[in-house]
TORPA-4810 file (N, C-alpha, C, O; in nm, 3 decimals):
<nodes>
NODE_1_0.086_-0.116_0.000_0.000_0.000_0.000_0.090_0.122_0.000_0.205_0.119_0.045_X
NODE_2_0.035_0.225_-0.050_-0.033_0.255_-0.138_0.042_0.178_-0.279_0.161_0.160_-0.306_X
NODE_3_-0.099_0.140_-0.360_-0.116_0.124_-0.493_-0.078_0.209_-0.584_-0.165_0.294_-0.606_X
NODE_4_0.041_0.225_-0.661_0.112_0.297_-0.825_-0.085_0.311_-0.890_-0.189_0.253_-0.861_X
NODE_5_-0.050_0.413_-0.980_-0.185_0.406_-1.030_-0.125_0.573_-1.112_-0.059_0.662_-1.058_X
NODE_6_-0.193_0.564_-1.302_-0.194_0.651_-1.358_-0.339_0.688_-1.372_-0.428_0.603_-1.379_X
NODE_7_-0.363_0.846_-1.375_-0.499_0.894_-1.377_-0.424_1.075_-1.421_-0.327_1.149_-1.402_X
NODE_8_-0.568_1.062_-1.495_-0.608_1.173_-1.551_-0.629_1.304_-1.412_-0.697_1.305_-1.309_X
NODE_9_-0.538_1.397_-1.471_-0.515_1.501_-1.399_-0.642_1.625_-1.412_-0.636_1.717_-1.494_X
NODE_10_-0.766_1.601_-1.303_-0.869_1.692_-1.336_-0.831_1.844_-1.244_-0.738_1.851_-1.164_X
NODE_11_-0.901_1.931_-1.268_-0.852_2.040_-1.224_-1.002_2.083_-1.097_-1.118_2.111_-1.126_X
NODE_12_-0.956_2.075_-1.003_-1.035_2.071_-0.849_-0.984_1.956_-0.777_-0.998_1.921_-0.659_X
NODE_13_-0.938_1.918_-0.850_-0.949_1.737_-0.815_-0.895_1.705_-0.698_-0.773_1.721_-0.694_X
NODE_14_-0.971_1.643_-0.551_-0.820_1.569_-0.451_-0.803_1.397_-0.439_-0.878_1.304_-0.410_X
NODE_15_-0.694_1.408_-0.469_-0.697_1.252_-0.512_-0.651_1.168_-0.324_-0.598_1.060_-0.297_X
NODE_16_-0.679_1.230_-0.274_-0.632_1.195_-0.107_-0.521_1.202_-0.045_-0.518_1.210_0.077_X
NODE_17_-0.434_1.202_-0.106_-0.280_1.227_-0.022_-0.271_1.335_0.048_-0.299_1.440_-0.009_X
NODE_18_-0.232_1.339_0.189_-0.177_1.191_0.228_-0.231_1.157_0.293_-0.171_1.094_0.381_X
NODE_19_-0.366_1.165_0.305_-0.498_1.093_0.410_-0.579_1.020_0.373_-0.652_0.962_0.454_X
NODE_20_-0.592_0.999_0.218_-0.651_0.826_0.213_-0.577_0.797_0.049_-0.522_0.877_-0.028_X
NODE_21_-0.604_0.639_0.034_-0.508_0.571_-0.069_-0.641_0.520_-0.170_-0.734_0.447_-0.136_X
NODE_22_-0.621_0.574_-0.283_-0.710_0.498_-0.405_-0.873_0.489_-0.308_-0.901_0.390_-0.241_X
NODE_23_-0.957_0.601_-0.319_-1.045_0.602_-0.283_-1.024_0.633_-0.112_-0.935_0.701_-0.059_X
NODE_24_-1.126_0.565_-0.052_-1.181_0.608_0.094_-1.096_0.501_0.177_-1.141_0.431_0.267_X
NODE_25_-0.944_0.501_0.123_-0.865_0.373_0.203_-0.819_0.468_0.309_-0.767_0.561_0.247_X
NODE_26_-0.813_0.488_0.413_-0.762_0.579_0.518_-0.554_0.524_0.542_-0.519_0.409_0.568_X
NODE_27_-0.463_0.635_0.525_-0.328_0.610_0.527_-0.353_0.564_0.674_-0.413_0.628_0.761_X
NODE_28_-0.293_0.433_0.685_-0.246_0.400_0.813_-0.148_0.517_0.912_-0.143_0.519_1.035_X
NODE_29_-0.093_0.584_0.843_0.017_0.676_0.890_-0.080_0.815_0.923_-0.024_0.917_0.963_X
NODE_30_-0.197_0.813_0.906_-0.264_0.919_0.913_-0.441_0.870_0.958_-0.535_0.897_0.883_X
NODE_31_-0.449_0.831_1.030_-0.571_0.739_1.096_-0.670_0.848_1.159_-0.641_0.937_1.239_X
NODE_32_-0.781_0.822_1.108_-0.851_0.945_1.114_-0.827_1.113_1.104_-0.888_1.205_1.156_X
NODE_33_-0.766_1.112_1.057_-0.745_1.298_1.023_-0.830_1.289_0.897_-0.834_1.203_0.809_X
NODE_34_-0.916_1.433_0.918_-0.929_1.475_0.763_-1.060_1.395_0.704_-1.100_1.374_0.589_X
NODE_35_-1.109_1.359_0.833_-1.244_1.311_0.745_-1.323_1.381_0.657_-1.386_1.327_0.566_X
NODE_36_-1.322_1.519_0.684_-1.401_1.622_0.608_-1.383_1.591_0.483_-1.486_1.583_0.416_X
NODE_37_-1.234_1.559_0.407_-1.201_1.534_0.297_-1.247_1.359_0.210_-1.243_1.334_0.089_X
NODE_38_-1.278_1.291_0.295_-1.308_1.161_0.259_-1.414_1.163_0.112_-1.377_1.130_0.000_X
NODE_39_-1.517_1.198_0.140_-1.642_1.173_0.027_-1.600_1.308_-0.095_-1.680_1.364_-0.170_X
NODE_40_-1.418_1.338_-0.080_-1.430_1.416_-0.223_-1.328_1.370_-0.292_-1.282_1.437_-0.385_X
NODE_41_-1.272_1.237_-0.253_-1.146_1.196_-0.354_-1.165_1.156_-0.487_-1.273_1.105_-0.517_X
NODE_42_-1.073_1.171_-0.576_-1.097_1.147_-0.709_-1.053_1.002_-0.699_-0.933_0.984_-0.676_X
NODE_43_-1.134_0.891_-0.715_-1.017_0.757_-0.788_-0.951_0.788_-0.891_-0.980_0.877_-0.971_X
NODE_44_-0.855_0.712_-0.894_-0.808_0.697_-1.039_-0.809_0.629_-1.108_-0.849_0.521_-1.065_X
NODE_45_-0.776_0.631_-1.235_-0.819_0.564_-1.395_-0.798_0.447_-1.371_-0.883_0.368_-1.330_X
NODE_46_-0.618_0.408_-1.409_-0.559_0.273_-1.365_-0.487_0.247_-1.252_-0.415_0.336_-1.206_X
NODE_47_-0.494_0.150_-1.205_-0.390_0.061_-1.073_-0.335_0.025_-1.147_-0.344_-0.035_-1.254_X
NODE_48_-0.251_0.078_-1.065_-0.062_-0.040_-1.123_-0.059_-0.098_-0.986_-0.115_-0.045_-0.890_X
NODE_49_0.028_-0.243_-0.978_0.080_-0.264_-0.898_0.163_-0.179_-0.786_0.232_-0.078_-0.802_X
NODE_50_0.134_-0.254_-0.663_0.217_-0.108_-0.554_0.400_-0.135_-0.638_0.430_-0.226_-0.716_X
NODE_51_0.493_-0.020_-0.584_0.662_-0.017_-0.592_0.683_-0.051_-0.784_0.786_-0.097_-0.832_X
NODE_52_0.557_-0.014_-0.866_0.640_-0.045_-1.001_0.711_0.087_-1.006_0.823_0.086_-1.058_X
NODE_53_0.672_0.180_-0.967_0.711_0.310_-1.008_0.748_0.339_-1.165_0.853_0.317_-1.225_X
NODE_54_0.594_0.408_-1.221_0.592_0.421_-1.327_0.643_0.580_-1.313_0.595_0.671_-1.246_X
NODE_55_0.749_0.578_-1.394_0.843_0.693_-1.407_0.798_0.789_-1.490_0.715_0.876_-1.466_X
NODE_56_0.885_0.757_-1.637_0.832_0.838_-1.738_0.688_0.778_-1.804_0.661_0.660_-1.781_X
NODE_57_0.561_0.891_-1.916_0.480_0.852_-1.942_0.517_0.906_-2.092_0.619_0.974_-2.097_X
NODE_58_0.452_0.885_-2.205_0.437_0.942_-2.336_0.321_0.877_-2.386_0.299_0.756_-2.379_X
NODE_59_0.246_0.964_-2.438_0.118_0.919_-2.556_0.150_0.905_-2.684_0.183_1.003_-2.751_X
NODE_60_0.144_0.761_-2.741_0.169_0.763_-2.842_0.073_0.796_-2.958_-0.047_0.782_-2.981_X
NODE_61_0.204_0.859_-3.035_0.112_0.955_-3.133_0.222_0.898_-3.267_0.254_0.985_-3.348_X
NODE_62_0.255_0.809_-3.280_0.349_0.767_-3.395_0.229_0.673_-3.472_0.125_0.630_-3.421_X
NODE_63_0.274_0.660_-3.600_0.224_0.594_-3.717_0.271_0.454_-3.797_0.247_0.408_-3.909_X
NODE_64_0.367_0.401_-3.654_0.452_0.275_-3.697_0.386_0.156_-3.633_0.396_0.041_-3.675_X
NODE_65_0.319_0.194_-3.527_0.239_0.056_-3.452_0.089_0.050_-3.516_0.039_0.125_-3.600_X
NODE_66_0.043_-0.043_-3.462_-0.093_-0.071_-3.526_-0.225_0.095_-3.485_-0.185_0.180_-3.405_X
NODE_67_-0.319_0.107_-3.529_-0.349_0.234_-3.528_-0.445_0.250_-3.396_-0.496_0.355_-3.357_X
NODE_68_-0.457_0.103_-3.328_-0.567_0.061_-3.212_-0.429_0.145_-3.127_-0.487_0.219_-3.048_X
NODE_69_-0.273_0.165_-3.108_-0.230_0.196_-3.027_-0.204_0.327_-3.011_-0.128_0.378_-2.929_X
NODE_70_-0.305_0.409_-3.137_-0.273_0.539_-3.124_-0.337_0.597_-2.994_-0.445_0.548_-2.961_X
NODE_71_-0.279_0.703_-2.911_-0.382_0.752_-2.823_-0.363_0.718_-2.646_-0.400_0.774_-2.543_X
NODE_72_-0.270_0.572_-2.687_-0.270_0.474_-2.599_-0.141_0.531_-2.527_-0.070_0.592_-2.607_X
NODE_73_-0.084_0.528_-2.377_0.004_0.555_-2.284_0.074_0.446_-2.256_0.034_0.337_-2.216_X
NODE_74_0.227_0.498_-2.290_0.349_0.391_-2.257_0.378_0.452_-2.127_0.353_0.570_-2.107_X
NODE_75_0.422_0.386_-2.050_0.480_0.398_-1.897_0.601_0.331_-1.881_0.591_0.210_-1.901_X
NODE_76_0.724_0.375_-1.849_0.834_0.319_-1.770_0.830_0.301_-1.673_0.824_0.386_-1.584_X
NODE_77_0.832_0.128_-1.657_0.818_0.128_-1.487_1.001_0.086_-1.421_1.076_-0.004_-1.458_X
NODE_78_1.017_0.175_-1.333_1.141_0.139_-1.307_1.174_0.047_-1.202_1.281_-0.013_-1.191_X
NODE_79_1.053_0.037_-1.109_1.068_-0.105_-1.023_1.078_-0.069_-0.932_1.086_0.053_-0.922_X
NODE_80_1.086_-0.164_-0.789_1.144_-0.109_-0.657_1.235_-0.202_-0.651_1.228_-0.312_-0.707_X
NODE_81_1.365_-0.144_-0.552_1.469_-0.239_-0.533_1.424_-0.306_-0.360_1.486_-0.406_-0.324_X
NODE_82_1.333_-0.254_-0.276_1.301_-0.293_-0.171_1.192_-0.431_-0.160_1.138_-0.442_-0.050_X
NODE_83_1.168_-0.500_-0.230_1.042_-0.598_-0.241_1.165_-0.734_-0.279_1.257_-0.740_-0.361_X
NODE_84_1.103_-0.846_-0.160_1.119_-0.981_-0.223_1.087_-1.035_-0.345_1.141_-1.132_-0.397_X
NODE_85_0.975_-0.951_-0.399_0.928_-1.021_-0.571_0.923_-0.948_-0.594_0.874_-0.865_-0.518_X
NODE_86_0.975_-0.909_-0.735_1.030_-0.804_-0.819_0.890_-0.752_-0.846_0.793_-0.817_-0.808_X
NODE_87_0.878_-0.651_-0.902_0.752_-0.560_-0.990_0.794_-0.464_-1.062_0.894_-0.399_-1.033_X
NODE_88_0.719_-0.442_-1.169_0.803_-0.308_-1.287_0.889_-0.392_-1.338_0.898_-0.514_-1.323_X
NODE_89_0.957_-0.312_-1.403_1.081_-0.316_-1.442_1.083_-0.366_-1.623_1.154_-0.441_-1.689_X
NODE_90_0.944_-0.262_-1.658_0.922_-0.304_-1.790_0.832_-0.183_-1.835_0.790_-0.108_-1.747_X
NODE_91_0.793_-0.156_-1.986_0.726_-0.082_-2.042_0.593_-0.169_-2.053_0.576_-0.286_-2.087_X
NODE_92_0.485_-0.047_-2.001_0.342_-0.109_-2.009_0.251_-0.012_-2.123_0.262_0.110_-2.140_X
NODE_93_0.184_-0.080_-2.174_0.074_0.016_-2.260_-0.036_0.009_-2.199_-0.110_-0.090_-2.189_X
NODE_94_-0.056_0.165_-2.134_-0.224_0.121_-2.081_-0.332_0.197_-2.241_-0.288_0.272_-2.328_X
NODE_95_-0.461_0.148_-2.231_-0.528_0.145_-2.326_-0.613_0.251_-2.270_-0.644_0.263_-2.151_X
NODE_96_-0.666_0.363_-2.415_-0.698_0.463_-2.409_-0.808_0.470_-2.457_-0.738_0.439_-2.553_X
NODE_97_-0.935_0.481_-2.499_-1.046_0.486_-2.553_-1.112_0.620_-2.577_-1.206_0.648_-2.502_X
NODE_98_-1.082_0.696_-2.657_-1.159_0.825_-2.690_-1.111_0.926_-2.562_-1.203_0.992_-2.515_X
NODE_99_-1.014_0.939_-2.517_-0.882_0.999_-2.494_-0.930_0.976_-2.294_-0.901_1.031_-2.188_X
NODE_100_-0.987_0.898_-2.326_-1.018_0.809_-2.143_-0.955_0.708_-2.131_-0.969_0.626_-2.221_X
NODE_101_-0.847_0.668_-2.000_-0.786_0.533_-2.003_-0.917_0.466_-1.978_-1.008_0.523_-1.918_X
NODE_102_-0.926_0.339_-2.028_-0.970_0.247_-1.992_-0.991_0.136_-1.812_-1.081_0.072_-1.758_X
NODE_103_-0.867_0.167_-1.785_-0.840_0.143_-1.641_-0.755_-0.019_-1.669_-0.729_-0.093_-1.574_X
NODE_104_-0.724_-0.049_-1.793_-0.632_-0.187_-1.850_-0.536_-0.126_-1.900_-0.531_-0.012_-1.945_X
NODE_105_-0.447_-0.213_-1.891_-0.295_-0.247_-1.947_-0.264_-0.382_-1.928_-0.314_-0.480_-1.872_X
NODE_106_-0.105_-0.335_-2.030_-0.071_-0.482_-2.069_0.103_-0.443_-2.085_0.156_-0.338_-2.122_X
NODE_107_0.171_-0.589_-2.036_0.338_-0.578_-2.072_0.298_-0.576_-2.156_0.200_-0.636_-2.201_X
NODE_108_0.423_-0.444_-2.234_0.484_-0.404_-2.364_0.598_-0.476_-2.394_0.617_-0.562_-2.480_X
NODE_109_0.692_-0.418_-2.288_0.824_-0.452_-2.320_0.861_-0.479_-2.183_0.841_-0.402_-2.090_X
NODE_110_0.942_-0.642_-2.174_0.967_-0.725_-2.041_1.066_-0.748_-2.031_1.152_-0.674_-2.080_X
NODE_111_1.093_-0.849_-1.969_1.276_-0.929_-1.968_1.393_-0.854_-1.888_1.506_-0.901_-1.877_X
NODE_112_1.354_-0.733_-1.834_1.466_-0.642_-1.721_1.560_-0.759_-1.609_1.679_-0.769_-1.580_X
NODE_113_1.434_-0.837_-1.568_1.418_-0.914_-1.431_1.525_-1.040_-1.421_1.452_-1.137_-1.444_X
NODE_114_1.648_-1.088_-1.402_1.732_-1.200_-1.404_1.636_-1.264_-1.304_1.545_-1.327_-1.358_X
NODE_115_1.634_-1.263_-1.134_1.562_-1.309_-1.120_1.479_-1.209_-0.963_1.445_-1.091_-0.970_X
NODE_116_1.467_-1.283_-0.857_1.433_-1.197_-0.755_1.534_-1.080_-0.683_1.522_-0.983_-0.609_X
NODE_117_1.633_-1.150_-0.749_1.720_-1.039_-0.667_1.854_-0.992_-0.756_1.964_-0.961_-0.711_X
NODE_118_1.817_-0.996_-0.879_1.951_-0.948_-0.970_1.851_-0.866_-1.145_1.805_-0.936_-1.235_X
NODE_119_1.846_-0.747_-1.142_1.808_-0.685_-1.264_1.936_-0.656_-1.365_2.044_-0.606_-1.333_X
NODE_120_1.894_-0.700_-1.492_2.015_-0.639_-1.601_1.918_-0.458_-1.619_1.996_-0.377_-1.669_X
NODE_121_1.797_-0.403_-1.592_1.738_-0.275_-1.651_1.668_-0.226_-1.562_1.642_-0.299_-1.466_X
NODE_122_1.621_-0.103_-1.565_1.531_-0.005_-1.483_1.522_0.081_-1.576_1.592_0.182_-1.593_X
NODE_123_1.417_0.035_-1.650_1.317_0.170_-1.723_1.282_0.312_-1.678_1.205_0.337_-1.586_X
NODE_124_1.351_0.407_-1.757_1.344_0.522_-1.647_1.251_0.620_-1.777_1.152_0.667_-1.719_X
NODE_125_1.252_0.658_-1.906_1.142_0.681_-1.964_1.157_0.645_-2.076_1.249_0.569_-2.106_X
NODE_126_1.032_0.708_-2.203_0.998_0.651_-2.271_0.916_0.746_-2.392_0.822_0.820_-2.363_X
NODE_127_0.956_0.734_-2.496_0.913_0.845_-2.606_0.897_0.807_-2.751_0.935_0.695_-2.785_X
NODE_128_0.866_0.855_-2.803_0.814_0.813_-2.974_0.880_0.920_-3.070_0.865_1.036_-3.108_X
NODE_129_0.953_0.821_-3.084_1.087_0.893_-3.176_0.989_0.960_-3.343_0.871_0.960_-3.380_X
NODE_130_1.067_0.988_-3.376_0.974_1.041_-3.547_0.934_0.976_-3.625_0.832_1.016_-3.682_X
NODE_131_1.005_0.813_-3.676_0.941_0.708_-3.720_0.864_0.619_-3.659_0.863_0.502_-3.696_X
NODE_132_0.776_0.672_-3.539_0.711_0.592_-3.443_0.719_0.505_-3.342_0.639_0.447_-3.269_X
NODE_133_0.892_0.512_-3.361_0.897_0.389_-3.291_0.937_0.411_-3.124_1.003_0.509_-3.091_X
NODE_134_0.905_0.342_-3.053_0.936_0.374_-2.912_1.097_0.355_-2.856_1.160_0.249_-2.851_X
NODE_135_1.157_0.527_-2.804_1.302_0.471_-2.754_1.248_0.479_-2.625_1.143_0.535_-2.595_X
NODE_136_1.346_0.405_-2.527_1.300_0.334_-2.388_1.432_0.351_-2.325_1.519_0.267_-2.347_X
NODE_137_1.464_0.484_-2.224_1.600_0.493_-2.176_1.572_0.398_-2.030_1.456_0.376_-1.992_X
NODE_138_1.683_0.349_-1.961_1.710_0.246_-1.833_1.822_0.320_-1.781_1.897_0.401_-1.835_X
NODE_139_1.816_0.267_-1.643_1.968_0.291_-1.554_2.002_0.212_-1.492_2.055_0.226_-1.382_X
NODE_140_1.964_0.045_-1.581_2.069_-0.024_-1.495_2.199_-0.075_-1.591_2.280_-0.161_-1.558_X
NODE_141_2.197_-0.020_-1.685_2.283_-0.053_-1.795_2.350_0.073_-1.854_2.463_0.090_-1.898_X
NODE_142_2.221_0.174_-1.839_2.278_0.303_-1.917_2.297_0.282_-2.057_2.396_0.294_-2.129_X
NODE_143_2.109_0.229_-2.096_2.080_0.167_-2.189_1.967_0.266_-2.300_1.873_0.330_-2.253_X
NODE_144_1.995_0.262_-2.421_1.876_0.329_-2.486_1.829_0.278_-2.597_1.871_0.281_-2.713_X
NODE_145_1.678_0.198_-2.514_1.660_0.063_-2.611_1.522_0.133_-2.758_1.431_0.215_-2.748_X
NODE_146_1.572_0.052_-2.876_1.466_0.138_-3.006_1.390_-0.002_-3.001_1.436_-0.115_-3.015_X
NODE_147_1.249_0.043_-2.975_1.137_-0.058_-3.047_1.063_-0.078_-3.129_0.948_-0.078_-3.086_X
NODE_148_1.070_-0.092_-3.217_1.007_-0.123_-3.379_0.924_-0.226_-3.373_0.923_-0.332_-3.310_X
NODE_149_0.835_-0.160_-3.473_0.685_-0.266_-3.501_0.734_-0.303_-3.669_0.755_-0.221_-3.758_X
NODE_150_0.742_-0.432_-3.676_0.744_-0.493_-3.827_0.633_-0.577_-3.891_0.645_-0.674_-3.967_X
NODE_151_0.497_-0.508_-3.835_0.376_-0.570_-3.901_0.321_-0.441_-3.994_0.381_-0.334_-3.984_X
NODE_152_0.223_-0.452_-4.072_0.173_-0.366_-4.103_0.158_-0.234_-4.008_0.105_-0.239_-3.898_X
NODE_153_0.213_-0.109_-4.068_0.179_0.012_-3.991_0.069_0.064_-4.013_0.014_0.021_-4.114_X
NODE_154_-0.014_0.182_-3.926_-0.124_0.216_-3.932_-0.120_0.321_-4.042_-0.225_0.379_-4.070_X
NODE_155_-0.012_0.348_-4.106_-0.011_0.430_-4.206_-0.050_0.331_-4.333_-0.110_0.381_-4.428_X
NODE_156_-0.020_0.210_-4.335_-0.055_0.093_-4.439_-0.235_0.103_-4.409_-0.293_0.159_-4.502_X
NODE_157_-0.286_0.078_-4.345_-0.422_0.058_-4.301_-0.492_0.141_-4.346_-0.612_0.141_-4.319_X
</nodes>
């Protein structure tokens, strides 16, 4: 606890910090304060897992992936180094629908993880270069990975 989670940034909006977590969850570290504020938190869109720490975000707006991914949000998750079972430590696409997340995602890009306790990557962000394709910088390598789509592009479609 608290739950990683991307959401749409409304303007009034209190999303509870630091007196309750993803809705009317009250911070243990803050136990009853602030009830006044309870019945006005915003949820948010998507949950991520708690410690992925989704870093950088970019909307892709390139013309090299299929055209269902236009619109759609890449996330670098860079991971926590404090957890017995790893989390993050990969690019996620959450899915966008008429410029609303959906509240789903899905691994993009995986494989950081050797195993519970040894990473070759830490996704730190993530952008859509001019031919669409996604570069994906890390710091556990001091790595800057290019991802290319070799199916039909949405510019073919």
């Amino acid at each position: 606890m608290p739950t990683d989670y991307i959401t749409r940034v409304r303007d009034g909006a209190f999303y509870g910090w630091p007196w309750y977590c993803i809705g009317v969850n009250a911070d243990p570290r803050h136990p009853n304060e602030r009830p006044d504020l309870k019945d006005r938190i915003t949820v948010p869109d998507v949950l991520v897992q708690p410690h992925s720490a989704s870093l950088g975000l970019t909307f892709y707006d390139g013309a090299q992936f299929p055209a269902s991914y236009r619109g759609n949000i890449f996330a670098a998750e860079q991971g926590s180094w404090n957890r017995a079972k790893r989390t993050g430590y990969k690019i996620i696409r959450v899915v966008v629908d008429n410029a609303v997340p959906t509240g789903e995602y899905d691994d993009f890009v995986t494989g950081f993880v050797i195993d519970d306790s040894e990473v070759w990557g830490r996704p730190v962000g993530v952008t859509v270069d001019r031919d669409g394709a996604l570069l994906v910088s890390e710091d556990g390598s001091g790595t800057i990975w290019r991802v290319t789509y070799t199916g039909k592009s949405a510019q073919s479609r």
